[in-house]
N, CA and C atoms as an extended XYZ file, in Angstrom:
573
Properties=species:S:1:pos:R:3:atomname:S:1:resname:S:1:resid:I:1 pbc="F F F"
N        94.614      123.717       74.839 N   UNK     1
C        94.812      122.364       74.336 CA  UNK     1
C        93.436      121.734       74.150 C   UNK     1
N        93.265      120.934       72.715 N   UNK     2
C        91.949      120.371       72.607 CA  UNK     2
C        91.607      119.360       73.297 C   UNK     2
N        90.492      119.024       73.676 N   UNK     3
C        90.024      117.545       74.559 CA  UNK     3
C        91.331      116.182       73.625 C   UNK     3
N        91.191      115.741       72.766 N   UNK     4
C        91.980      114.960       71.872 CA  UNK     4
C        93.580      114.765       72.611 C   UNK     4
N        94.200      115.926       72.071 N   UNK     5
C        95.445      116.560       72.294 CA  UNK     5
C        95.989      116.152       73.482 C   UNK     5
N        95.202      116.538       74.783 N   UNK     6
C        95.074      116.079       75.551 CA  UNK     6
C        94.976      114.223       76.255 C   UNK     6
N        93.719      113.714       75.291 N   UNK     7
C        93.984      112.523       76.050 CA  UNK     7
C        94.832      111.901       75.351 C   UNK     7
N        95.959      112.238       73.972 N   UNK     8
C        97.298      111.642       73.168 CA  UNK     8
C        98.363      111.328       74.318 C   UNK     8
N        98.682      113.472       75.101 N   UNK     9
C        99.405      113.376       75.539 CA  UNK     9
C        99.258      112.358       77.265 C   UNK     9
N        98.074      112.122       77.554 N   UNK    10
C        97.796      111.514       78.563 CA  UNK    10
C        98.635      110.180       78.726 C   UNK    10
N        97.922      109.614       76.663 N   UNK    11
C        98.341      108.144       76.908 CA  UNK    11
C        99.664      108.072       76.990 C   UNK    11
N       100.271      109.034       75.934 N   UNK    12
C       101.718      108.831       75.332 CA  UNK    12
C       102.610      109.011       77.032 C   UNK    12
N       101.887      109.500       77.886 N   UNK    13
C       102.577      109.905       79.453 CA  UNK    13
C       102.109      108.302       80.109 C   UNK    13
N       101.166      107.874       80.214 N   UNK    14
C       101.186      106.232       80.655 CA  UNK    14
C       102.352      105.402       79.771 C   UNK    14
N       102.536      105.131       79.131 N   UNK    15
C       103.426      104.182       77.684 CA  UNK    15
C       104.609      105.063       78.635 C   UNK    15
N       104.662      105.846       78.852 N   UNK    16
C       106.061      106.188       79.358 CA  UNK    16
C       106.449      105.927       80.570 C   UNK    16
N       105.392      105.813       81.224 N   UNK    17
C       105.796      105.054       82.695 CA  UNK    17
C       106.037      103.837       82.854 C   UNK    17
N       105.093      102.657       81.882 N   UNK    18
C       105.221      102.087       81.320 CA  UNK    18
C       106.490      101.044       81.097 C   UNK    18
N       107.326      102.045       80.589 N   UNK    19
C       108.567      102.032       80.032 CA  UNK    19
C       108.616      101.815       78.682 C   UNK    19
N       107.559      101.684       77.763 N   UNK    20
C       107.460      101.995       76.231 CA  UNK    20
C       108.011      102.931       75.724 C   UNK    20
N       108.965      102.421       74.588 N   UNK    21
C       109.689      103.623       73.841 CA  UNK    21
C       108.451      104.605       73.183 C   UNK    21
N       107.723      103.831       72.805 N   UNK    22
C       106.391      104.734       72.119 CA  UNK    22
C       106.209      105.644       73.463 C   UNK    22
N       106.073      105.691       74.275 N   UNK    23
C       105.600      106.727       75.296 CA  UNK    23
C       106.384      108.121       75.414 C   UNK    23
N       106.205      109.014       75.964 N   UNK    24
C       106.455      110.053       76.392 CA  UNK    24
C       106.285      110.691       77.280 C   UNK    24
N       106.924      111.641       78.510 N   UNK    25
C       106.536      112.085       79.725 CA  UNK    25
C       106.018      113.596       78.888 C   UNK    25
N       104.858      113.414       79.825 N   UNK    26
C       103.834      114.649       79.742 CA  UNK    26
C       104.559      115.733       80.082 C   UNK    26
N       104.647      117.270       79.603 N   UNK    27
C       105.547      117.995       79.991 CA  UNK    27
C       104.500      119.146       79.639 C   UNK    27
N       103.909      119.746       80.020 N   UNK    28
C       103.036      121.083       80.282 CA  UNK    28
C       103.666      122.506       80.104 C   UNK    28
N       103.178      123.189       79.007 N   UNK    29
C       104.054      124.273       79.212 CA  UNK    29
C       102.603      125.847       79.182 C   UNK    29
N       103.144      126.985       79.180 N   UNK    30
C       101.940      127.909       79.048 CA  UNK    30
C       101.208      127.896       79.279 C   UNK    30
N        99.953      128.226       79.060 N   UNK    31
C        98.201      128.207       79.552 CA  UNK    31
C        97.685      127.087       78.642 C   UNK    31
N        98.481      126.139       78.390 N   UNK    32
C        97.198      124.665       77.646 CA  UNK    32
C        96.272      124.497       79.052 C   UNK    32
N        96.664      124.385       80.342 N   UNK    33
C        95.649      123.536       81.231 CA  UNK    33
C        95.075      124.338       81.755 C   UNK    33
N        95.138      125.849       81.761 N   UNK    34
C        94.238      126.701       82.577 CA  UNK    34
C        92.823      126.494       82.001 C   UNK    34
N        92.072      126.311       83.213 N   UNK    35
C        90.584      125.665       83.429 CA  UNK    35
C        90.297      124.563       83.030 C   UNK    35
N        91.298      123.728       82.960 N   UNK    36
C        90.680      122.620       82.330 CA  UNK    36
C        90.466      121.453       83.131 C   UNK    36
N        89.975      120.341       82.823 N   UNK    37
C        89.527      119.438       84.434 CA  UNK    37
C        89.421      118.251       83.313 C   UNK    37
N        90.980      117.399       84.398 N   UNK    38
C        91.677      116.283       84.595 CA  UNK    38
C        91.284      115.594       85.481 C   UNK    38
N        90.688      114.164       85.606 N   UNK    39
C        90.048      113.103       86.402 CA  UNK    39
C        90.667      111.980       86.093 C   UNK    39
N        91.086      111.372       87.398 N   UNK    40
C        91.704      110.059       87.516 CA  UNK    40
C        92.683      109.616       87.085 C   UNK    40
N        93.641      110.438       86.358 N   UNK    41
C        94.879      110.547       85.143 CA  UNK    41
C        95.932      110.008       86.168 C   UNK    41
N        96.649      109.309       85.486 N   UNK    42
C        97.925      109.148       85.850 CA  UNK    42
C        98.860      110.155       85.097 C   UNK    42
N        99.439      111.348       86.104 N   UNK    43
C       100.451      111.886       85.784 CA  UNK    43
C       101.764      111.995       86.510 C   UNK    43
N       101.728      110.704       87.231 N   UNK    44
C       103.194      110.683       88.403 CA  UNK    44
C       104.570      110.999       87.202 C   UNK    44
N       105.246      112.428       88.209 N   UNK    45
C       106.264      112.446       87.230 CA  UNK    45
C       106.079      113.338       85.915 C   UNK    45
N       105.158      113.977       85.697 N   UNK    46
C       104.682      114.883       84.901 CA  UNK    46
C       105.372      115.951       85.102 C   UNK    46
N       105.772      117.097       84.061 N   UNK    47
C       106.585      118.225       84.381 CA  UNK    47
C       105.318      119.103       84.365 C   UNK    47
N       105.019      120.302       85.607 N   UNK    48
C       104.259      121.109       84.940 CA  UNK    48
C       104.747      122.740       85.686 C   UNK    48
N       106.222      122.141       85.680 N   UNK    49
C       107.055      123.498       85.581 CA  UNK    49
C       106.957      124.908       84.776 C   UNK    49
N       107.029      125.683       85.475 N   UNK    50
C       106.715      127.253       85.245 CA  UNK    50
C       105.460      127.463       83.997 C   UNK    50
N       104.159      126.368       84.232 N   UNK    51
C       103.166      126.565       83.719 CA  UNK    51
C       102.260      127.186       83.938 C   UNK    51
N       101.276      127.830       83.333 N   UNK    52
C       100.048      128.251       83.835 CA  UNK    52
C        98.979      127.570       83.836 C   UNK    52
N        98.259      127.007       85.230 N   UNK    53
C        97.607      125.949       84.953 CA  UNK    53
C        96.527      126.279       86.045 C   UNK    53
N        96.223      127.992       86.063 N   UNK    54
C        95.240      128.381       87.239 CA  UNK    54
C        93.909      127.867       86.892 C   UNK    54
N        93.572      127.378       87.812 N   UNK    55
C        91.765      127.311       88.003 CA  UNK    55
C        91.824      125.738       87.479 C   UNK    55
N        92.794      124.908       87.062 N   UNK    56
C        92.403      123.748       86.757 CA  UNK    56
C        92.112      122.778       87.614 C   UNK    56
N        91.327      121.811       87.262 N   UNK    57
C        90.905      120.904       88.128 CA  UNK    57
C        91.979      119.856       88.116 C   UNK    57
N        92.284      119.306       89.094 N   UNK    58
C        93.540      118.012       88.783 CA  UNK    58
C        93.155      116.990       89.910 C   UNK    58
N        91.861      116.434       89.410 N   UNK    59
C        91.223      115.617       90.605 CA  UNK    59
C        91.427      114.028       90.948 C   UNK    59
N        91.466      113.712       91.743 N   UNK    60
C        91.611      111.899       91.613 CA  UNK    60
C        92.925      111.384       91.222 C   UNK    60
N        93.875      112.674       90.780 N   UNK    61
C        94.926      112.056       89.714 CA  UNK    61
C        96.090      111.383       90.529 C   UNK    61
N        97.094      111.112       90.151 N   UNK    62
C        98.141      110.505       90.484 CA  UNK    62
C        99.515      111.381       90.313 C   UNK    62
N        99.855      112.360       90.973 N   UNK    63
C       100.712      113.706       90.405 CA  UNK    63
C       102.083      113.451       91.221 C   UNK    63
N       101.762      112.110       92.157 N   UNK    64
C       103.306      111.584       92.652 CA  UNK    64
C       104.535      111.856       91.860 C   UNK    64
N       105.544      112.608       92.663 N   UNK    65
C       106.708      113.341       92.049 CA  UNK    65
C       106.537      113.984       90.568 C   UNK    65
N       105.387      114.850       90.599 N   UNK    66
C       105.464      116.001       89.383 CA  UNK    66
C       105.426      116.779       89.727 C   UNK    66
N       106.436      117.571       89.098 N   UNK    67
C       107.260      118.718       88.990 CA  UNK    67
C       106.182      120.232       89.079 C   UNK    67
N       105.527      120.778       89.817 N   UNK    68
C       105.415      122.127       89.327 CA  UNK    68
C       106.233      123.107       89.844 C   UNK    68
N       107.504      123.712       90.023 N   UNK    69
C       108.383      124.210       89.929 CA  UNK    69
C       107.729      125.401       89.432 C   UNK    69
N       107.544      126.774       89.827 N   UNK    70
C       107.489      127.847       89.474 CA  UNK    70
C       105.979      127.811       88.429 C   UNK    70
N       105.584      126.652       88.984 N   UNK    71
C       104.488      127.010       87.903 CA  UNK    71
C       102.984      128.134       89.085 C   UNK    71
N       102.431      128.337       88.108 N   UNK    72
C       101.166      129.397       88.604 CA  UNK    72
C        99.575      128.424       88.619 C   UNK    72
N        99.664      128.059       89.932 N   UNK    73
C        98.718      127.192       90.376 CA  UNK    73
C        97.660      128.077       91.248 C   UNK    73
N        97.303      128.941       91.274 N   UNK    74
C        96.362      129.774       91.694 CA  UNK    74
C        94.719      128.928       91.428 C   UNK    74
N        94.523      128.807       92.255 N   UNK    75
C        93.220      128.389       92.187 CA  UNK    75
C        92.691      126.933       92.044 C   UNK    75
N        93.831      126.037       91.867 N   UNK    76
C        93.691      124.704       91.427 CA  UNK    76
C        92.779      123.805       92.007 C   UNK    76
N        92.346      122.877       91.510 N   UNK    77
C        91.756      121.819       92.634 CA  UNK    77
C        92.194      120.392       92.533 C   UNK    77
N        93.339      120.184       93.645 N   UNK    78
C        93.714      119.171       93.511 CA  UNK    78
C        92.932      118.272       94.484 C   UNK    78
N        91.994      118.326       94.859 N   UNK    79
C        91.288      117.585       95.747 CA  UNK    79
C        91.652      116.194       95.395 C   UNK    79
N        91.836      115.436       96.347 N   UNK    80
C        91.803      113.799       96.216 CA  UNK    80
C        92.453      113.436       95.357 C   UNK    80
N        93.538      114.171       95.387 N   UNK    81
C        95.018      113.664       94.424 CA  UNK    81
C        96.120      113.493       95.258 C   UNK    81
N        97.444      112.586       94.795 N   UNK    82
C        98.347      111.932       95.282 CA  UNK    82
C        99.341      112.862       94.693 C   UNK    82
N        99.883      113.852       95.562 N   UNK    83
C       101.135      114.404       96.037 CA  UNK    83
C       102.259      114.207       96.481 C   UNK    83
N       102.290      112.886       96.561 N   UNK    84
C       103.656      112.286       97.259 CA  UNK    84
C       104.926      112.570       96.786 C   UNK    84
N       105.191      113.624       97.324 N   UNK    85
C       106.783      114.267       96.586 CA  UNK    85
C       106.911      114.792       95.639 C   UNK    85
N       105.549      115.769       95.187 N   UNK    86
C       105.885      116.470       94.355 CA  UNK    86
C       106.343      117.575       94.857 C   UNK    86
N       106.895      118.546       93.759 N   UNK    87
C       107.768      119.928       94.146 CA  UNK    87
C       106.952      121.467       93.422 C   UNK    87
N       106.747      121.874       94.780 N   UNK    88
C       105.748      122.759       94.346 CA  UNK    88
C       106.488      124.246       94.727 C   UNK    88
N       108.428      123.953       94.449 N   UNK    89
C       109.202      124.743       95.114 CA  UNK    89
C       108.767      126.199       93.772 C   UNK    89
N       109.301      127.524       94.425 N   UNK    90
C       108.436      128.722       93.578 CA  UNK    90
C       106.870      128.699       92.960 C   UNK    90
N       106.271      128.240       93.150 N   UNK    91
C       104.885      128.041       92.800 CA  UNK    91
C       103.971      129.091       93.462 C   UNK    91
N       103.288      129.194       92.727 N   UNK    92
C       101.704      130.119       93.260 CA  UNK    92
C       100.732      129.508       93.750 C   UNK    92
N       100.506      128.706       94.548 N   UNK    93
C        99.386      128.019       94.941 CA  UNK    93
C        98.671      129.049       95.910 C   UNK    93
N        98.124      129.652       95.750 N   UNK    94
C        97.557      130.275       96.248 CA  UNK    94
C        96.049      130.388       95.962 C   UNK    94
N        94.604      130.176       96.881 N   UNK    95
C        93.954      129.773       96.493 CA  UNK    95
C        93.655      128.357       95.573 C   UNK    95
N        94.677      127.305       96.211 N   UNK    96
C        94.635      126.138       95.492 CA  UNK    96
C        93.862      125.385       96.455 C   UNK    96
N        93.301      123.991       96.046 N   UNK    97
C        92.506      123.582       96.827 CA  UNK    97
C        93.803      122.386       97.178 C   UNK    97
N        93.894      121.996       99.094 N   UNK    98
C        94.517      120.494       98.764 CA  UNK    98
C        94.306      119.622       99.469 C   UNK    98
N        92.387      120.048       99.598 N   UNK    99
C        91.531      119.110      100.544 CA  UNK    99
C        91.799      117.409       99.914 C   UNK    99
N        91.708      116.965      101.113 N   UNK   100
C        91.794      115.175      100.819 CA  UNK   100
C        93.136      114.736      100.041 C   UNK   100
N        94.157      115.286      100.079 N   UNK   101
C        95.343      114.737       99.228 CA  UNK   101
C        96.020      113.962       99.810 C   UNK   101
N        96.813      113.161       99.132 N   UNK   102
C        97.829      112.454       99.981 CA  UNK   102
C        98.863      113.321       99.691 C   UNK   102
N        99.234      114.054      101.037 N   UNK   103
C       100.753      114.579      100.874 CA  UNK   103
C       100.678      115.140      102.356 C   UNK   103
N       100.006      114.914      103.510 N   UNK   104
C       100.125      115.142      104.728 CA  UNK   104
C        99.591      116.182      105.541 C   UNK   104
N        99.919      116.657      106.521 N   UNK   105
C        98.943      117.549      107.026 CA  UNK   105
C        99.211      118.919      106.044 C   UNK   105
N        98.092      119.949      106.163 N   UNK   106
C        98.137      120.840      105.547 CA  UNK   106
C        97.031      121.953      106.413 C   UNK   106
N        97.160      123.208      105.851 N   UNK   107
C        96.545      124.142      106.980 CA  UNK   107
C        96.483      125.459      105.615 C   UNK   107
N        95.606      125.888      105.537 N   UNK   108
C        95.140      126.868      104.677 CA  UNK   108
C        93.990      127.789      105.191 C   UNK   108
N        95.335      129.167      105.357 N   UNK   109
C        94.769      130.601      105.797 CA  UNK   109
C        94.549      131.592      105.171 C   UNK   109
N        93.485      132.938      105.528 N   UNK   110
C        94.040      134.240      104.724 CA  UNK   110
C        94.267      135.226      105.163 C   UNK   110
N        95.564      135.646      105.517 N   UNK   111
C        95.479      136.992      106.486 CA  UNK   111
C        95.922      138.198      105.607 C   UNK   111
N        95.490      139.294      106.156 N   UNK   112
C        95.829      140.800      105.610 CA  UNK   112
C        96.081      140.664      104.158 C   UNK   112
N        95.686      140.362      103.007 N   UNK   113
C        95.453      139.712      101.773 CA  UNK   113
C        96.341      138.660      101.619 C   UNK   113
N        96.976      138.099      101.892 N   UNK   114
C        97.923      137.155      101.577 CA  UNK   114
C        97.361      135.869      102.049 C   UNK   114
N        97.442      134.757      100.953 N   UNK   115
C        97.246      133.264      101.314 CA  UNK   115
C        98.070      132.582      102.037 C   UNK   115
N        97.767      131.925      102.805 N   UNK   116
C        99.131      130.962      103.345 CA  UNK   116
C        98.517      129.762      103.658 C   UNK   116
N        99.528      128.891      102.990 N   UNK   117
C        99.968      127.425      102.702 CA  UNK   117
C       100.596      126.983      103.173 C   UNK   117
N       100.141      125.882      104.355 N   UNK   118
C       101.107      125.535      105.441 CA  UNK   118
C       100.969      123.817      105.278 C   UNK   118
N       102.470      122.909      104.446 N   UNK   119
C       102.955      121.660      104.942 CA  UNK   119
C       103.904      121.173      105.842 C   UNK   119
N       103.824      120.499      106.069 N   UNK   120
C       104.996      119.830      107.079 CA  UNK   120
C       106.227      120.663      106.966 C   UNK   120
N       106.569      120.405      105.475 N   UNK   121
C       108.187      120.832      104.795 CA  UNK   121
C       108.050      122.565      104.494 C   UNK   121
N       106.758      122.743      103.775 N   UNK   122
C       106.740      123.892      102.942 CA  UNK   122
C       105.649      124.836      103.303 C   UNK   122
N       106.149      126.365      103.572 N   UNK   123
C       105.201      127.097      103.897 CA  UNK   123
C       104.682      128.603      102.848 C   UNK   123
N       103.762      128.320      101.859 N   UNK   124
C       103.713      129.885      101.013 CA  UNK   124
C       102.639      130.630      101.412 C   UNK   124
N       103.232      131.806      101.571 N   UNK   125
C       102.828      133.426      101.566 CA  UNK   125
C       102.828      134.035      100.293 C   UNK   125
N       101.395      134.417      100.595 N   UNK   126
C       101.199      134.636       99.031 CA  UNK   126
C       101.942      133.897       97.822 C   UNK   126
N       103.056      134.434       96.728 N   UNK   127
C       103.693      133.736       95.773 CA  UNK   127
C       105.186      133.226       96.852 C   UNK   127
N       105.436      133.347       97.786 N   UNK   128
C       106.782      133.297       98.611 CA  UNK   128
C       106.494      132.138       98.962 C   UNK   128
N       107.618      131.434       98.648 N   UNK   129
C       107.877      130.150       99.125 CA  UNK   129
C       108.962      129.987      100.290 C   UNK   129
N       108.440      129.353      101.383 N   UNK   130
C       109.673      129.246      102.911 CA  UNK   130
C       109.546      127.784      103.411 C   UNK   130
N       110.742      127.224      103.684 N   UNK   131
C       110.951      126.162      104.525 CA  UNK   131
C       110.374      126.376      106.140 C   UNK   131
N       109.031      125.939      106.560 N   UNK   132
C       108.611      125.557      107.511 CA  UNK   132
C       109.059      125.775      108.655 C   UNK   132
N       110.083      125.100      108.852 N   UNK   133
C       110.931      124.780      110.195 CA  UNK   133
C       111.752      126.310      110.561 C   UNK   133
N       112.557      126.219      109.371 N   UNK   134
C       113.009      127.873      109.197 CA  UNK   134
C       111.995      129.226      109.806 C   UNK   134
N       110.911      129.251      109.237 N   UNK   135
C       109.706      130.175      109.412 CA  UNK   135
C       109.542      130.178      110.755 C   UNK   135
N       109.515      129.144      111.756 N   UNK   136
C       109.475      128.895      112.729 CA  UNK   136
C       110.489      129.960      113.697 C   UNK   136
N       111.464      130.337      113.550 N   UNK   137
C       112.678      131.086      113.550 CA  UNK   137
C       112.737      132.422      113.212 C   UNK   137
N       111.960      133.072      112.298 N   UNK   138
C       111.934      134.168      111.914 CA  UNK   138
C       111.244      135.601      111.952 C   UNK   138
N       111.452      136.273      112.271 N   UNK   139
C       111.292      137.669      113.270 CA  UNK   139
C       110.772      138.606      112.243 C   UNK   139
N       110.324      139.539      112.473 N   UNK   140
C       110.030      141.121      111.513 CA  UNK   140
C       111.233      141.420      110.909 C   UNK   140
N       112.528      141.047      111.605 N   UNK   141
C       113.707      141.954      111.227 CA  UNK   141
C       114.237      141.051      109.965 C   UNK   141
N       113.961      139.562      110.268 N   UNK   142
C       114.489      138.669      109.638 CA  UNK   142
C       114.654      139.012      108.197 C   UNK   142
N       115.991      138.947      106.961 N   UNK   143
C       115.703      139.194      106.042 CA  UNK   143
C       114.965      138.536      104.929 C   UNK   143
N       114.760      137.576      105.430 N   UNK   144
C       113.823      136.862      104.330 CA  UNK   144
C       112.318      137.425      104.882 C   UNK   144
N       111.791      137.892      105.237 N   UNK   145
C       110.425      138.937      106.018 CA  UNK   145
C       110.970      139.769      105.459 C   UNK   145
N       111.976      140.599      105.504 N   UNK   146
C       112.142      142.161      104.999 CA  UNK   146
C       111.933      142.271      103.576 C   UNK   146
N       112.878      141.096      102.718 N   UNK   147
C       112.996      141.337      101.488 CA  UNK   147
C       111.788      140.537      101.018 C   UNK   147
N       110.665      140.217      101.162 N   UNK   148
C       109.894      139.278      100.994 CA  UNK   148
C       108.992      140.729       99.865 C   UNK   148
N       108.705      141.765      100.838 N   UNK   149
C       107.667      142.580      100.074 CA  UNK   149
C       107.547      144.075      101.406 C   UNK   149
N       107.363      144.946      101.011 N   UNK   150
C       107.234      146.358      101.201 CA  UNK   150
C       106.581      146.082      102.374 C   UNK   150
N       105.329      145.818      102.476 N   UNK   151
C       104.584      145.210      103.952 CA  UNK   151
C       104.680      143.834      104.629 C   UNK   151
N       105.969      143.370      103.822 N   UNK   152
C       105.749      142.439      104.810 CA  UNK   152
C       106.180      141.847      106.263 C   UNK   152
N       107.005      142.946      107.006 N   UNK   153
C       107.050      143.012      108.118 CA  UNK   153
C       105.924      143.674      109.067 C   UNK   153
N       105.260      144.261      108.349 N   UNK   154
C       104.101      144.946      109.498 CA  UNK   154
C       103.395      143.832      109.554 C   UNK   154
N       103.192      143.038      108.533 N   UNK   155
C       102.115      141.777      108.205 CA  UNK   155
C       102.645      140.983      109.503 C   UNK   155
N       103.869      140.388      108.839 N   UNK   156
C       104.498      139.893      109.902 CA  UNK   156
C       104.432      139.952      111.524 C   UNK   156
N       104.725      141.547      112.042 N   UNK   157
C       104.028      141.721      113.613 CA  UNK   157
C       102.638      141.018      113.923 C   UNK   157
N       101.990      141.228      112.815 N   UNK   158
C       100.916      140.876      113.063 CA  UNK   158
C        99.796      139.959      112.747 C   UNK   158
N       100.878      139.107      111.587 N   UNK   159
C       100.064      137.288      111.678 CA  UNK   159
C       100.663      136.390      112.311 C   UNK   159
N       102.505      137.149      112.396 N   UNK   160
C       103.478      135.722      111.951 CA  UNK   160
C       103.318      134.723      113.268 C   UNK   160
N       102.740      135.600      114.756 N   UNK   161
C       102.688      134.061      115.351 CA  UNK   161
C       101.383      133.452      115.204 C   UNK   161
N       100.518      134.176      114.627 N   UNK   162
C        99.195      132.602      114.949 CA  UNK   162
C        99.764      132.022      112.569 C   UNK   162
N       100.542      132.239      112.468 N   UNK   163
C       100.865      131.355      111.086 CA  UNK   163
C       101.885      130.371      111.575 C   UNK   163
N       103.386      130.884      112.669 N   UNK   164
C       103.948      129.949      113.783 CA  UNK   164
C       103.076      129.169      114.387 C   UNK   164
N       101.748      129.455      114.599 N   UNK   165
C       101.015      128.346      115.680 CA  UNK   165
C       100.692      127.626      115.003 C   UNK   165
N       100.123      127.685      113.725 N   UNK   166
C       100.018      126.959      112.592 CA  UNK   166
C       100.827      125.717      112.085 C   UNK   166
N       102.068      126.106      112.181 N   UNK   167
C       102.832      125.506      111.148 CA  UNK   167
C       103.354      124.379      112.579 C   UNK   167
N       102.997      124.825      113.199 N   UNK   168
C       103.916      123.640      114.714 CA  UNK   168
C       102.459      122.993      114.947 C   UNK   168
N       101.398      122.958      114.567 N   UNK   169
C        99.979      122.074      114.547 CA  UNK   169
C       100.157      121.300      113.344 C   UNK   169
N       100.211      121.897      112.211 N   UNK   170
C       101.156      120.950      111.198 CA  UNK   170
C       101.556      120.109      111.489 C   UNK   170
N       102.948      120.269      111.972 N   UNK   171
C       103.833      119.451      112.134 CA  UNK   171
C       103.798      118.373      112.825 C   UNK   171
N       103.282      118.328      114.110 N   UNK   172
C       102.665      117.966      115.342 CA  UNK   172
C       101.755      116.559      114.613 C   UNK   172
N       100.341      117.526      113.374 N   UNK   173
C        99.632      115.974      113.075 CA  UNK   173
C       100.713      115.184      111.981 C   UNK   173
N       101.241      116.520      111.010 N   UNK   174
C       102.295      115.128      110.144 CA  UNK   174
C       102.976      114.090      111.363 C   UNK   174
N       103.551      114.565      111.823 N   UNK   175
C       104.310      113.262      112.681 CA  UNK   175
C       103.419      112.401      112.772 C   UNK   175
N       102.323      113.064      113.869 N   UNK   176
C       101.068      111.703      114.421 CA  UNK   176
C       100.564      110.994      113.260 C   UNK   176
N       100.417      111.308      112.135 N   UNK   177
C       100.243      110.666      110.777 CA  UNK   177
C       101.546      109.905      110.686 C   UNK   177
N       102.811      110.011      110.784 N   UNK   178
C       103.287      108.923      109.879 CA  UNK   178
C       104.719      108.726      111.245 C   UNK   178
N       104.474      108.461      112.416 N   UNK   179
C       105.550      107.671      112.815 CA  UNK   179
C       104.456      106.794      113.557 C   UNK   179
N       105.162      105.683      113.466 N   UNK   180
C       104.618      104.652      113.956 CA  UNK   180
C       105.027      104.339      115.243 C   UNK   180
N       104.272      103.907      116.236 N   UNK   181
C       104.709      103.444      117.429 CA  UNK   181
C       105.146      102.015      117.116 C   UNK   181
N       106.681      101.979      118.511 N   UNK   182
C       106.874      100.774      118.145 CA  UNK   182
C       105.921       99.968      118.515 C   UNK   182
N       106.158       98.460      118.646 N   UNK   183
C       105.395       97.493      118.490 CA  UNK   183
C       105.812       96.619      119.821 C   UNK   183
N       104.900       96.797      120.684 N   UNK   184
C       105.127       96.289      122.296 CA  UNK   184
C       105.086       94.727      122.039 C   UNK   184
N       106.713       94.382      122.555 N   UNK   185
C       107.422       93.078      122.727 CA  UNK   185
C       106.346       92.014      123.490 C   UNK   185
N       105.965       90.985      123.063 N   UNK   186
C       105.404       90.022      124.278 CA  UNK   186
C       105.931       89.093      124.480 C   UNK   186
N       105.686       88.812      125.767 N   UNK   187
C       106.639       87.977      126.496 CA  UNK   187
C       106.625       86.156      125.531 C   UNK   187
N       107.898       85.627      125.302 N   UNK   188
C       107.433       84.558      124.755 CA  UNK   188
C       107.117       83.142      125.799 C   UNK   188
N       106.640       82.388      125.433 N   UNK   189
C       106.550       81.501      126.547 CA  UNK   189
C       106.685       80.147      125.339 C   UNK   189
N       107.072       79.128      126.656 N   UNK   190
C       107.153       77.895      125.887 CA  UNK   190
C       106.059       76.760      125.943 C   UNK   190
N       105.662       76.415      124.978 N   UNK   191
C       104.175       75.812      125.576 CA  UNK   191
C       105.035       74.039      125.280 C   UNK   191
């Protein structure tokens, strides 16, 4: 995609948040964004489902509830971008960057070649995407470990509890990040 092309579909994606009929939601498809580097954009709500969008930069932006769904995020740098509910369910993030984001604690490892991506909610191995809490639960024998990949129960013997220790340190700072203590009652008095 040309520089131009690009900042059309940018605007025509603001006008749509907007709520301008002239606008349009940005919707990403194929390799337009691979390598390309996006600053400060508002794309809350952007589709960038089952795209290829490795090695791009997606910095500063605003990516609150956009969609990458199966897209191939290998390498990305979302540094200092707003994640708040986006869905990064089937995705490749692997080797993605998601230093400084808003989207909560996060923990990024590499064992026996495989990346792992550890949020609160969501945990990927290599291209495998697992619910967290679940993972927490799950054994060598387990079939989501068995059917995952050819090695990935030996892997398993032998990362899955320091990636368990992981994912419960996670969890542990998300909470301490976002529950609030209540708010100690004081006594009222009558003056």
């Amino acid at each position: 995609m040309n520089e131009q092309a690009l900042r059309d579909k940018l605007e025509l994606h603001k006008l749509w948040l907007e709520g301008s009929v002239l606008g349009k939601r940005a919707i990403f498809s194929g390799n337009e964004l691979c390598y390309t580097t996006i600053a400060y954009a508002a794309l809350n709500k952007a589709c960038f489902s089952c795209a290829d969008i490795r090695g791009a930069a997606l910095t500063y932006c605003d990516l609150s509830e956009a969609s990458f769904t199966g897209a191939d995020c290998r390498g990305v740098n979302f540094r200092y971008s707003n994640l708040t509910g986006a869905d990064f369910r089937e995705a490749c993030i692997s080797l993605a960057n998601f230093d400084h984001t808003i989207r909560g604690a996060v923990c990024r490892m590499d064992f026996g070649g495989w990346s792992i991506c550890i949020h609160e909610d969501i945990t990927t191995i290599g291209c495998q995407l697992f619910n967290s809490t679940e993972l927490l639960e799950f054994t060598p024998d387990s079939p989501e470990i068995r059917n995952a990949h050819c090695h990935a129960q030996s892997w398993w013997v032998s990362y899955g509890p320091a990636v368990k220790a992981a994912i419960r340190c996670v969890q542990r700072q998300y909470l301490a990040d976002n529950v609030q203590a209540p708010e100690a009652s004081s006594p009222k008095t009558d003056a």
